[in-house]
C-alpha positions as CSV (number, residue, x, y, z in Angstrom):
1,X,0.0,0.0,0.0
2,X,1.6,3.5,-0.9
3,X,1.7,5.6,1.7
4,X,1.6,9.6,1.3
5,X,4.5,11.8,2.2
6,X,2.9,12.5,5.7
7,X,1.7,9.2,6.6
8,X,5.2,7.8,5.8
9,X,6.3,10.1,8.0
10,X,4.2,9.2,10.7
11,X,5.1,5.6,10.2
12,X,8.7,6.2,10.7
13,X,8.1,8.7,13.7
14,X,6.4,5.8,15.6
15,X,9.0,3.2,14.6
16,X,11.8,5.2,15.9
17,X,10.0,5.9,19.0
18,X,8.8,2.5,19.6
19,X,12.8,1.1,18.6
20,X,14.5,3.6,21.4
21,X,12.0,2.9,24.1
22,X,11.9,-0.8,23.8
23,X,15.6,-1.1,23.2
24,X,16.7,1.4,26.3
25,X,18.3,0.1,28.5
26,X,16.0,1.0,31.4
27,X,13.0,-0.2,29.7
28,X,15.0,-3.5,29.5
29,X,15.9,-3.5,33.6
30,X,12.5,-2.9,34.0
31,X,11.1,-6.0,31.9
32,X,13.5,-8.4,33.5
33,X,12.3,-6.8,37.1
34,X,9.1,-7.0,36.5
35,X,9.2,-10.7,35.0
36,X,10.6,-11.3,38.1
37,X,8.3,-9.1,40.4
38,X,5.1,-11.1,39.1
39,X,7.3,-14.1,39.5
40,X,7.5,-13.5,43.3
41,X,4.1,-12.2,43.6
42,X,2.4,-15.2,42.7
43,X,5.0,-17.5,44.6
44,X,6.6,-19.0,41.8
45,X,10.3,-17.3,41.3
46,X,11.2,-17.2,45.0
47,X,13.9,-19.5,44.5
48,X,17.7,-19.1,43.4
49,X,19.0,-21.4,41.1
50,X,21.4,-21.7,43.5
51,X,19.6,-22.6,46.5
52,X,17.5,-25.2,44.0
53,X,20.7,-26.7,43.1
54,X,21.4,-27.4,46.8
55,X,18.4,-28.5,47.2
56,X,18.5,-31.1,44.4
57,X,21.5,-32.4,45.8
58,X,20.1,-33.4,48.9
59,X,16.7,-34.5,46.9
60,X,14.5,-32.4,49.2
61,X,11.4,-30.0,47.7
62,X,11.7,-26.6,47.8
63,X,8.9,-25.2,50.9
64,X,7.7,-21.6,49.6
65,X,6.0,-19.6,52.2
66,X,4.7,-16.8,50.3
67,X,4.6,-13.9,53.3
68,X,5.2,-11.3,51.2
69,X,1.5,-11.7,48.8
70,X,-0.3,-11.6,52.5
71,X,1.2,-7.8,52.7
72,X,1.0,-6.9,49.2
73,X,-3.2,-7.5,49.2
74,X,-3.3,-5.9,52.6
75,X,-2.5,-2.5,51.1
76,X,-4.5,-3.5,48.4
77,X,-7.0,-4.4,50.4
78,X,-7.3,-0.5,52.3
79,X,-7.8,1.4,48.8
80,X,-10.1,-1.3,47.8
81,X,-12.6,-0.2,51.2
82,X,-11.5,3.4,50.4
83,X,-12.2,3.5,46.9
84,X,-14.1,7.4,45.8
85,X,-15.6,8.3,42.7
86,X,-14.7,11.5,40.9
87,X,-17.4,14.7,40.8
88,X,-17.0,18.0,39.6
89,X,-18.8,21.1,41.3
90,X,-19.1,24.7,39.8
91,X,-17.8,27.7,41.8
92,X,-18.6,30.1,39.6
93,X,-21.7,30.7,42.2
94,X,-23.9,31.0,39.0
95,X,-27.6,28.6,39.6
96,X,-27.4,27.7,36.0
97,X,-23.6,26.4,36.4
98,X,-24.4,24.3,39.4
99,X,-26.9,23.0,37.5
100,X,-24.7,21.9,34.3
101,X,-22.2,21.0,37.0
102,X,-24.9,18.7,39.0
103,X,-25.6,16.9,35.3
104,X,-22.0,16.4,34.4
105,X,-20.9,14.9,37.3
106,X,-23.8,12.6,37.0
107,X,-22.7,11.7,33.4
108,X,-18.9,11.1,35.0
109,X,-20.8,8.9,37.3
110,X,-22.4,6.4,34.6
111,X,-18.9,6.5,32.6
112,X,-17.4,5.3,35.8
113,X,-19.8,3.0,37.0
114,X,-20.3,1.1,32.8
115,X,-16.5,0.7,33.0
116,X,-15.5,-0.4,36.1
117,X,-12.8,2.6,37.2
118,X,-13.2,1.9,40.8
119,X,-12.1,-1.8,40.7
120,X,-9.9,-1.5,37.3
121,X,-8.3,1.5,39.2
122,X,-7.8,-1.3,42.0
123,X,-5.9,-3.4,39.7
124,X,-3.6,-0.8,38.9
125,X,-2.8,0.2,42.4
126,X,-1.6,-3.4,43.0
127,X,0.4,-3.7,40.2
128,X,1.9,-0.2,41.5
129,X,2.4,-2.3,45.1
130,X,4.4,-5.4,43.1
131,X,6.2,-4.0,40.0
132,X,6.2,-0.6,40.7
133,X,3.8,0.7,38.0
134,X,0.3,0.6,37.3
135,X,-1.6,1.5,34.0
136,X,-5.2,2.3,32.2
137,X,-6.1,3.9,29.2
138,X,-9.1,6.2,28.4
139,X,-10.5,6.0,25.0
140,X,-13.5,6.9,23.0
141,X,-14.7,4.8,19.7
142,X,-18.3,5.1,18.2
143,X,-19.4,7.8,20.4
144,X,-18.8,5.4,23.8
145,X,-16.4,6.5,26.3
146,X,-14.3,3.3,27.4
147,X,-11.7,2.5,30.4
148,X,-9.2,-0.3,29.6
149,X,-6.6,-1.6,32.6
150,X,-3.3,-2.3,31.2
151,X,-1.1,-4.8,32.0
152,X,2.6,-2.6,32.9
153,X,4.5,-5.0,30.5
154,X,2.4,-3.9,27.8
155,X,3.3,-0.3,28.0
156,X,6.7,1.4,27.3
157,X,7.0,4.7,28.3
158,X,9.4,7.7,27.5
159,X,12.6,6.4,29.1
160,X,13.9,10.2,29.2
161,X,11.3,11.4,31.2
162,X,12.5,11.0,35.5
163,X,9.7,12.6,36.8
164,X,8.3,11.1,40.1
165,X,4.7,10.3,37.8
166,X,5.7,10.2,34.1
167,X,4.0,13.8,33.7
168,X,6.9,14.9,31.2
169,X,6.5,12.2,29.1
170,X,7.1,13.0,25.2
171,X,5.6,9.7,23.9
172,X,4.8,6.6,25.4
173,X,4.4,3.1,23.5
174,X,1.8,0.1,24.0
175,X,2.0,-3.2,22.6
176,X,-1.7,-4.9,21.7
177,X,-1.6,-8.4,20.9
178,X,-5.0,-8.8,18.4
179,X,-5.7,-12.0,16.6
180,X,-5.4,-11.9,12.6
181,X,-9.4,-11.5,12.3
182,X,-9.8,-8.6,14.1
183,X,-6.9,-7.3,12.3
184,X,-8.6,-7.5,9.1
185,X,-11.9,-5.9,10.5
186,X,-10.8,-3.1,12.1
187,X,-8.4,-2.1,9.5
188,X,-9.5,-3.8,6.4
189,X,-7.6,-1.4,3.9
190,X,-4.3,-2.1,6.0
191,X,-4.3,-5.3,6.5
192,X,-5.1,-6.2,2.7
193,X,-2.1,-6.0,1.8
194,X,-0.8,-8.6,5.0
195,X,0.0,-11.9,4.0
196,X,-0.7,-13.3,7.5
197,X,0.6,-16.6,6.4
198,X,3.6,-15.9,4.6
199,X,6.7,-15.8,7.4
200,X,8.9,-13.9,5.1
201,X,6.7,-11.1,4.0
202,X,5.2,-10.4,7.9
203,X,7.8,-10.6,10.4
204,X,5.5,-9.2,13.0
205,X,3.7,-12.1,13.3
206,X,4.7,-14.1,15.9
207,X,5.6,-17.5,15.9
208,X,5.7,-19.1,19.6
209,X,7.4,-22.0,22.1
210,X,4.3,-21.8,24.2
211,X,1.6,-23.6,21.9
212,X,0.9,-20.0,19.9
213,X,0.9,-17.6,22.1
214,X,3.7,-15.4,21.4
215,X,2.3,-13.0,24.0
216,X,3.9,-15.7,26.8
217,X,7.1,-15.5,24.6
218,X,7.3,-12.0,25.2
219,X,7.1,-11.9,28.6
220,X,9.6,-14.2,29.2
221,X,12.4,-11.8,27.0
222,X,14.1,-8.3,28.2
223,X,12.9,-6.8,25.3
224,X,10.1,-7.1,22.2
225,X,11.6,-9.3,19.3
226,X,9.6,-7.9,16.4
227,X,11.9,-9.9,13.9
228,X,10.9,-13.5,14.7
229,X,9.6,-15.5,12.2
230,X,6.0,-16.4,12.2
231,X,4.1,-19.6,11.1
232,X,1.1,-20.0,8.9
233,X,-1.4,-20.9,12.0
234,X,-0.5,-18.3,14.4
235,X,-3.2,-16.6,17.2
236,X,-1.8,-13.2,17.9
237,X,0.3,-10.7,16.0
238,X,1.5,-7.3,17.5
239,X,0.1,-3.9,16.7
240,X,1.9,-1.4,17.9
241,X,0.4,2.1,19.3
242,X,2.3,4.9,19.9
243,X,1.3,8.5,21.2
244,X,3.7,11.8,20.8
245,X,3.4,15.1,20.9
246,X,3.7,17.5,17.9
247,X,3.9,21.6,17.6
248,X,0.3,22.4,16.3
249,X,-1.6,25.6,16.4
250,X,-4.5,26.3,18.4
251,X,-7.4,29.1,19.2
252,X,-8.5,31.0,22.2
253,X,-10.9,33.4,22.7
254,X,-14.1,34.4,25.4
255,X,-17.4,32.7,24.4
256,X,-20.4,34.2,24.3
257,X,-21.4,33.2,28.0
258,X,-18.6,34.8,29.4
259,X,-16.4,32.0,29.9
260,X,-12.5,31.3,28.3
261,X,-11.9,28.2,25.9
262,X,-8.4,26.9,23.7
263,X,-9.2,24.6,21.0
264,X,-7.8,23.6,17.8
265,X,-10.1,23.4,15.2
266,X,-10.8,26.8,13.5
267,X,-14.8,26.4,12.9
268,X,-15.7,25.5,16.6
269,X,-13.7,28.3,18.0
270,X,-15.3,30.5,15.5
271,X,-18.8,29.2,16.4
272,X,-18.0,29.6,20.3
273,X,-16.5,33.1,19.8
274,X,-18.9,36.0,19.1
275,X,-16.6,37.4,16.6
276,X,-13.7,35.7,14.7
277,X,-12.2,38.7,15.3
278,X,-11.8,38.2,19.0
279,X,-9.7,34.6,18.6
280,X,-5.9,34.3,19.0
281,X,-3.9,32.2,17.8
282,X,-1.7,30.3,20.1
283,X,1.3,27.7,19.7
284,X,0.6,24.8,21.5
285,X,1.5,20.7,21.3
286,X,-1.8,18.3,19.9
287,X,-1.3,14.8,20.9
288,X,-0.7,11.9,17.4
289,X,-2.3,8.2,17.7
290,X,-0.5,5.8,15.0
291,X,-0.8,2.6,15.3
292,X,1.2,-0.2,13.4
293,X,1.9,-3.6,12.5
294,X,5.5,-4.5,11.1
295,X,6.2,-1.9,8.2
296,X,2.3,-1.5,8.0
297,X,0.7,1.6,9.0
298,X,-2.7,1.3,10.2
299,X,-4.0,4.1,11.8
300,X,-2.7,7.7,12.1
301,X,-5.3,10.8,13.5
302,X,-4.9,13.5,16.0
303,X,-6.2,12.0,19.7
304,X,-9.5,14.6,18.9
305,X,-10.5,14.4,22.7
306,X,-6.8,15.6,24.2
307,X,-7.2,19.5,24.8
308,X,-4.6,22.3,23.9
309,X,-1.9,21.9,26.1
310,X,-2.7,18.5,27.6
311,X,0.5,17.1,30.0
312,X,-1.1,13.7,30.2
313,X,-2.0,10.9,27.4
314,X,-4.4,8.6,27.2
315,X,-2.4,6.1,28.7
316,X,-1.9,7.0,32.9
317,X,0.4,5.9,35.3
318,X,0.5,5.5,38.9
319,X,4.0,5.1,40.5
320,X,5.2,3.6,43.4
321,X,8.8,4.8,43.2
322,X,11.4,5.2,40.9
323,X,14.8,4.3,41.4
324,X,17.3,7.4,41.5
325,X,20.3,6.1,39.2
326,X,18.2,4.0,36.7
327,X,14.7,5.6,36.9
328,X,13.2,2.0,37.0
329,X,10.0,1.9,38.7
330,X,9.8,-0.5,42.0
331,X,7.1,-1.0,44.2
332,X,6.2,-2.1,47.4
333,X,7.6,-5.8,47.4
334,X,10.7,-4.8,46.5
335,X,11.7,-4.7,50.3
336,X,10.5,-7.7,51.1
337,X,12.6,-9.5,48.2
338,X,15.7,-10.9,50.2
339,X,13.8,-11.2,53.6
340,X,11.2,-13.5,51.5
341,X,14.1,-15.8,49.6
342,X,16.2,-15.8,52.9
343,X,12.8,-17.3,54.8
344,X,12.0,-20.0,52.4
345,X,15.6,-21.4,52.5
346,X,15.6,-21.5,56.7
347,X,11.9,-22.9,56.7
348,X,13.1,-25.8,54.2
349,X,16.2,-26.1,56.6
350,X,14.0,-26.0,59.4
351,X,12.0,-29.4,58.2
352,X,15.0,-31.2,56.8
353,X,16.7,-31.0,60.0
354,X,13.6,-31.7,62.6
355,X,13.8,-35.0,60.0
356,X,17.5,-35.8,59.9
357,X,19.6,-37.2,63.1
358,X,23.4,-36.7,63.1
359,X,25.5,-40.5,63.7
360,X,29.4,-40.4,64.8
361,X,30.7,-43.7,64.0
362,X,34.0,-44.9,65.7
363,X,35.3,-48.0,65.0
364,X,36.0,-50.9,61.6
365,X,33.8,-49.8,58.8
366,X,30.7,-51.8,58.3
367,X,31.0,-54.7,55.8
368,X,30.4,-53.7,52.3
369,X,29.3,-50.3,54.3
370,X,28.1,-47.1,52.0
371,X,27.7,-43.4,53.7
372,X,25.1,-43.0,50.8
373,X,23.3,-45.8,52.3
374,X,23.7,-45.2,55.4
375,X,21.9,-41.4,54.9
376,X,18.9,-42.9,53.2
377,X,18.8,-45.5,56.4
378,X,18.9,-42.8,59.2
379,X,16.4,-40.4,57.9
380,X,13.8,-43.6,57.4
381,X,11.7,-43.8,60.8
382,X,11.6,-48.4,60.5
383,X,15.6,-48.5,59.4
384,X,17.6,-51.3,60.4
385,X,21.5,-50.9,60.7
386,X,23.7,-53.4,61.7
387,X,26.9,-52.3,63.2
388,X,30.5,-54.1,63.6
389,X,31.5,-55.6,66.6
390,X,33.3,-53.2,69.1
391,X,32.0,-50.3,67.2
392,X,30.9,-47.0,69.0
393,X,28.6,-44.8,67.8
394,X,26.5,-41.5,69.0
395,X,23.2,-41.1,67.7
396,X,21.7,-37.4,68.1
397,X,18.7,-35.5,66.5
398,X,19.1,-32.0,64.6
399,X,15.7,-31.2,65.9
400,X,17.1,-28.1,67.8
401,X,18.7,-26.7,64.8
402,X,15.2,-26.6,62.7
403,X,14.0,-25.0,66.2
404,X,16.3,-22.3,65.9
405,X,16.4,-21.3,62.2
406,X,12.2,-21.4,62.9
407,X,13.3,-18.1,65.2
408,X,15.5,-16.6,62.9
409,X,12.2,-16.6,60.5
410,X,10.5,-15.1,64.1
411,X,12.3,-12.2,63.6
412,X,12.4,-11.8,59.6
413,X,8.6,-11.5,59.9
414,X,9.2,-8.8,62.8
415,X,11.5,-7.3,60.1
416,X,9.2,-7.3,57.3
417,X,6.7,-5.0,59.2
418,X,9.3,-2.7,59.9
419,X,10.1,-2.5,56.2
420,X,6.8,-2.5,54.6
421,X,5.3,-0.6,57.6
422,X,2.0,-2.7,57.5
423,X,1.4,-4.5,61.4
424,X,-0.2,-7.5,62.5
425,X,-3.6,-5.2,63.2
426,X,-3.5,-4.2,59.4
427,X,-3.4,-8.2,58.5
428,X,-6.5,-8.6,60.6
429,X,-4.2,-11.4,63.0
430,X,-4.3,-11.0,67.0
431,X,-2.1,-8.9,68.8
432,X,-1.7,-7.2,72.6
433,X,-3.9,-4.6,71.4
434,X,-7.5,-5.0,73.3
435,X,-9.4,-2.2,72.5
436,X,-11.0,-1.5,69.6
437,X,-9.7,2.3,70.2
438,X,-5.8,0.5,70.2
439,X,-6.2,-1.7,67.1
440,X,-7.7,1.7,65.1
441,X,-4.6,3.5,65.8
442,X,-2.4,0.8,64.9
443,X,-4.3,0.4,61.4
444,X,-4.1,3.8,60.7
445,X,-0.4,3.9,61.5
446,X,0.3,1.3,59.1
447,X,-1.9,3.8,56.3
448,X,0.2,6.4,57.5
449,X,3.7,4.8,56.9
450,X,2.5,4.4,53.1
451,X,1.0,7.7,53.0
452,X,3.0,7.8,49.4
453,X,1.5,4.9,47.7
454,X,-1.8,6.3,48.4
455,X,-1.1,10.6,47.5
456,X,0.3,8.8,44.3
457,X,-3.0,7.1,43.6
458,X,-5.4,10.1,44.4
459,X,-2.6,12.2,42.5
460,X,-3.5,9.7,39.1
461,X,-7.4,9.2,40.1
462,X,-7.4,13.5,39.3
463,X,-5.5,13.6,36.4
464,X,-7.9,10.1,35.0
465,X,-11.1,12.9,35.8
466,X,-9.3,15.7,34.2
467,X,-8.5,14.0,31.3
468,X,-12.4,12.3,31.2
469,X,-13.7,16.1,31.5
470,X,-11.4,16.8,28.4
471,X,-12.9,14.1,26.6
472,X,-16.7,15.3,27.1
473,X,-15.9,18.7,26.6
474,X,-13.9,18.2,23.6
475,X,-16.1,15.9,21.9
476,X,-18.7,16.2,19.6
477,X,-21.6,14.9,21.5
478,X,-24.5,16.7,21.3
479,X,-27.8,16.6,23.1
480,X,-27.2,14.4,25.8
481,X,-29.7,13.2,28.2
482,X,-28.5,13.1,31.9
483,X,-30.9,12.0,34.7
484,X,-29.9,13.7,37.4
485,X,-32.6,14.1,39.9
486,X,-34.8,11.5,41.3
487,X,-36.9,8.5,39.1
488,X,-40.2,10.0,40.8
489,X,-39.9,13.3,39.9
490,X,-38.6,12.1,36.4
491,X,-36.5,15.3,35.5
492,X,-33.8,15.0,33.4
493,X,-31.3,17.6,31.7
494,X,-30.3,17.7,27.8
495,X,-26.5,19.0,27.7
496,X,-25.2,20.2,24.3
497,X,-29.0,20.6,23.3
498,X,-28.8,21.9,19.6
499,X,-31.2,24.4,18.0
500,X,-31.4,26.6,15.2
501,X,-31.9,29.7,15.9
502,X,-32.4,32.5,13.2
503,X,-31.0,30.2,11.1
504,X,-28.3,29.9,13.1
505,X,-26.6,27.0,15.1
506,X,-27.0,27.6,19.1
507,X,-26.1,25.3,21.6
508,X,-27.8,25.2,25.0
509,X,-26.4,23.9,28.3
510,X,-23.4,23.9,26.7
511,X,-20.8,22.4,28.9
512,X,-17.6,22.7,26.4
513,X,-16.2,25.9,28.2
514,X,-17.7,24.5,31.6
515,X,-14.7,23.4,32.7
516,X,-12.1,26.8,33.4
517,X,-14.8,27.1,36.2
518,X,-14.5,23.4,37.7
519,X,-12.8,21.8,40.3
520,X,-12.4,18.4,41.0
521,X,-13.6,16.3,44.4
522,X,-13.8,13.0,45.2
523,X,-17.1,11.2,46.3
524,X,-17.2,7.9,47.9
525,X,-18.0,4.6,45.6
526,X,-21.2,3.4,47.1
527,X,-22.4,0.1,45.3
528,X,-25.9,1.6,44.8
529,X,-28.0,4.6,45.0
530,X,-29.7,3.0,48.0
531,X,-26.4,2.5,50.1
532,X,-25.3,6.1,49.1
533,X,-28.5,7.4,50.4
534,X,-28.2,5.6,54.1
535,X,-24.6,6.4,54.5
536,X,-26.2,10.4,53.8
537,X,-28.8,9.9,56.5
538,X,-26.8,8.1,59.0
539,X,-24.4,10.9,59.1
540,X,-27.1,13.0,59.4
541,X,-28.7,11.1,62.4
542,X,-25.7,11.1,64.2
543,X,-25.6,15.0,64.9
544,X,-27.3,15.9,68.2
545,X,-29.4,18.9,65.9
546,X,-30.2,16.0,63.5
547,X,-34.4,17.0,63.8
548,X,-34.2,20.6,63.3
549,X,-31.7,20.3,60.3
550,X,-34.3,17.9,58.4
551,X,-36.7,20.8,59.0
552,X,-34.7,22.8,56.0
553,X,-35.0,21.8,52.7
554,X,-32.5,23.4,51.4
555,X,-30.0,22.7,53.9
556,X,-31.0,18.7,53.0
557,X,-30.4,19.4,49.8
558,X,-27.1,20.9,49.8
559,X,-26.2,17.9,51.6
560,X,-26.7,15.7,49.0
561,X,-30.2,13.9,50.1
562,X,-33.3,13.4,47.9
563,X,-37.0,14.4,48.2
564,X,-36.1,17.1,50.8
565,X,-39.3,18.8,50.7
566,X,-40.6,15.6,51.1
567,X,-38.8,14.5,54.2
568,X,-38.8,17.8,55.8
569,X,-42.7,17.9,55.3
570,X,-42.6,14.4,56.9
571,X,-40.2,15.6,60.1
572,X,-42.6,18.4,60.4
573,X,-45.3,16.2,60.7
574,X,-43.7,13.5,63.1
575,X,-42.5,16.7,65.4
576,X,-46.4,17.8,65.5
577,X,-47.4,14.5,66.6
578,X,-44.4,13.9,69.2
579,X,-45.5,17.8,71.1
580,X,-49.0,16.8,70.8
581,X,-48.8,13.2,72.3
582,X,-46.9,14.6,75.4
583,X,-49.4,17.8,75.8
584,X,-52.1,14.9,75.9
585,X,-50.1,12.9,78.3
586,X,-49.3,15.5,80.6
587,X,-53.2,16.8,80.7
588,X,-52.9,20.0,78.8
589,X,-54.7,21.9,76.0
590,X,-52.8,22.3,72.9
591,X,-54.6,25.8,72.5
592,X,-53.6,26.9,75.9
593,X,-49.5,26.1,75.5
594,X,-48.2,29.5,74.6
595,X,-44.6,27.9,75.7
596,X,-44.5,25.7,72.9
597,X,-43.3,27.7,70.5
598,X,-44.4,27.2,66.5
599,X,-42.7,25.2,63.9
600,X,-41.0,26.9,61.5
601,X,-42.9,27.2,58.3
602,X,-41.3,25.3,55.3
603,X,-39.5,27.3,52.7
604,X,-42.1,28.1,49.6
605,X,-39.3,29.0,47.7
606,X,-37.3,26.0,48.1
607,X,-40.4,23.9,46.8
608,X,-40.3,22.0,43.7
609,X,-36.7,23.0,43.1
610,X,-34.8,19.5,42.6
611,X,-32.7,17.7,44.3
């Protein structure tokens, strides 16, 4: 397929980006760490080839005690029951822009809810906790937003950029292994000119070792091989996408409503401006998508929904730390590394000695007598051993030294606490702590101690939300329905709502230029609408002014609850019946009881507003 001047550019942009990163040598120290991170993690690379040699020697089974995946999923664990949603209020103290704000944040909500972020954004914190790094990418294809967790050894990011978070980063790679089919769907002009079967023509086709999955071959090498040959039956091939910035111009101005906006195409600046006379023209860096297979180019477009400016690309990181010489990313296990490997090799010890007995012989060899033998013949509890006449011999058990390398484990588990700074109250196991007030402040302690891990994460869950607000104000959606009161009262909002106007093109509740007055919060994650409603009341109930606050409306409303003309109607009406059940108890007239003084009537102005 000929390419044009610009698109072979493109081509050969992305090529040379994707060729330094994956060939760096950092990126390469990270691949080999991380192979061996997961490796730990899930118990199964705990061992030295050393140790395993030994160990083969003596014909005795490796004993893993994996201690270090307990503390790992403990973090874990804590952001898991912490996990907050992302809103948006307005404080441009305008009714109409807490209104628009109210419905976007309701239409973050569904985006975040359809794709999983809370428990996909769970996924990347651990990975953050074993390998250092964590990953997700935000995307938008056929007018649907989507949210897609990324393994870290699919990504390669800028190895020139040692910033704590990758925020500098001038281009970052990810490697997507698609089968052959959904090659030729998605990019059917591309890959017509593929011979996926042909070894010599496609050299980005993988063959593989691991019954055709070359994606297993990959992780098992410091860097991606795109010159191995492929086979005529093969699963997965690699398409390639890399993201740079490039110098591009862009357009500013004040839209009619009052309110600043930067974007670059011409035509919607000039339709948000009230005179194309009042736009400058700004330099500015646009974000490139190409994507590629081999020496194919398959895809090559501006990333439409990055803004002017934009520091972050689709594809986020959250960090645990970065190493100061290399830059290489390591996270939370990485302490425990040594202290783990060092533990399994005294716990094996442990049981081979509590199971072995130590003989002194003194005397004439045994008849046709073999040490070998005689090894196999001690450690069997029903052996037999005939000894010479006159021989001497001390029989004694190496119980005590299992005993004491069980200690020296003792006090690598006190050791790993001190490292990772996660206690036995954290790991939910007993300790001298009785009260319930104790074990609190020992759990929050062990929070405290990785105070880093989490900033980090709420550091990436705002730029995810920033760059999601980019995405819906950028976009081209238009008249969008967003529900954001209550199903009774069946109100909903249309943002972008398009009319024509004097033959003219007018956008209402037009949340494009929305954000400049934004700021972003975090909300808890409730499962449901009805859980998130009782953790609102039982807040409420818990202040000591609880029944004279649900007498406000509006004061119910600010705090989030629903119906609240409804319930302070009903509070008003429970209070009524409470002051006239003790008048009647204690014998008294309503009508003569000047000392109870009157409710206060309920706000007319505050009625049928929503909630």
């Amino acid at each position: 397929m000929v390419l044009s001047r610009t698109k072979q550019n493109a081509l050969q942009k992305a090529q040379e980006c994707f060729r330094i990163a994956n060939l760096h040598p950092s990126s390469s120290a990270f691949r080999l760490k991380c192979i061996d991170d997961q490796n730990f993690y899930d118990g199964t690379g705990q061992w030295t080839a050393r140790d395993l040699q030994i160990l083969a020697m003596r014909e005795q089974l490796p004993i893993t005690v994996n201690i270090c995946k307990g503390y790992v999923d403990a973090l874990s664990g804590v952001e898991i029951q912490s996990r907050y949603r992302t809103a948006c209020r307005s404080d441009s103290h305008k009714e109409e822009d807490d209104k628009l704000a109210e419905a976007l944040t309701h239409w973050l909500f569904y985006i975040q809810e359809h794709q999983d972020l809370p428990y996909k954004g769970s996924l990347k914190f651990r990975d953050s906790l074993i390998c250092g790094i964590g990953w997700s990418q935000l995307c938008k294809e056929d007018g649907v937003y989507y949210y897609d967790y990324v393994h870290p050894f699919n990504v390669i990011p800028d190895p020139d950029d040692l910033s704590p978070q990758y925020t500098a980063m001038k281009y970052v790679c990810r490697k997507r292994w698609m089968s052959p089919d959904m090659v030729k769907a998605r990019w059917r002009k591309a890959a017509a000119s593929i011979d996926f079967t042909n070894s010599s023509e496609s050299s980005g086709v993988y063959g593989s070792s691991y019954g055709g999955s070359p994606e297993l071959d990959d992780r098992n090498a410091a860097y991606t091989d795109t010159s191995t040959p492929t086979s005529a039956n093969q699963n997965r091939v690699l398409v390639v996408e890399v993201q740079y910035k490039v110098p591009h111009k862009a357009y500013r101005g004040i839209s009619e409503e009052g309110r600043p906006f930067e974007t670059f195409d011409l035509d919607t600046a000039e339709e948000l401006a009230p005179s194309p006379k009042e736009l400058e023209e700004t330099d500015s860096t646009r974000i490139m998508r190409t994507l590629f297979l081999d020496n194919t180019l398959l895809e090559h477009a501006p990333l439409d929904f990055a803004l002017p400016g934009s520091k972050d690309f689709s594809l986020i990181p959250v960090v645990f730390q970065r190493r100061f010489k290399t830059g290489v990313p390591y996270g939370l296990l990485e302490s425990m590394k040594d202290i783990q490997r060092d533990c399994n090799v005294r716990v094996t010890k442990s049981v081979y000695a509590i199971n072995s007995s130590q003989l002194i012989f003194e005397g004439n060899p045994m008849p046709g007598g073999d040490l070998n033998r005689l090894k196999r013949e001690l450690k069997s509890t029903d052996s037999v051993i005939i000894l010479p006449k006159d021989s001497k011999y001390q029989l004694s058990s190496n119980a005590q030294l299992g005993e004491e390398q069980l200690k020296i484990v003792e006090l690598y588990l006190d050791l790993i606490q001190r490292v990772t700074g996660i206690h036995d109250d954290m790991l939910g196991m007993q300790t001298n702590a009785t009260s319930g007030v104790a074990q609190n402040v020992r759990q929050v302690n062990s929070v405290r101690n990785n105070v880093f891990a989490f900033d980090n994460f709420s550091q990436m869950k705002k730029r995810e939300s920033l760059f999601i607000l980019g995405m819906l104000q950028s976009g081209d959606d238009e008249n969008v329905a967003v529900q954001i009161l209550t199903p009774e009262e069946n109100e909903v909002m249309i943002l972008n709502l398009v009319r024509t106007i004097g033959g003219k093109k007018v956008i209402l509740n037009n949340v494009r230029t929305l954000p400049l007055s934004l700021y972003i919060e975090e909300v808890p994650d409730y499962k449901s609408t009805f859980e998130e409603q009782k953790a609102t009341f039982e807040a409420l109930l818990s202040n000591a002014h609880a029944h004279w606050m649900m007498l406000s409306p509006e004061l119910l409303r600010r705090l989030g609850v629903r119906d609240p003309e409804k319930i302070a109607t009903e509070m008003r009406q429970a209070l009524q019946e409470k002051s006239q059940m003790e008048q009647n108890v204690a014998g008294r007239n309503p009508q003569a009881s000047p000392q109870q003084p009157p409710l206060p009537p309920v706000n007319p102005m505050a009625q049928g507003m929503g909630a």
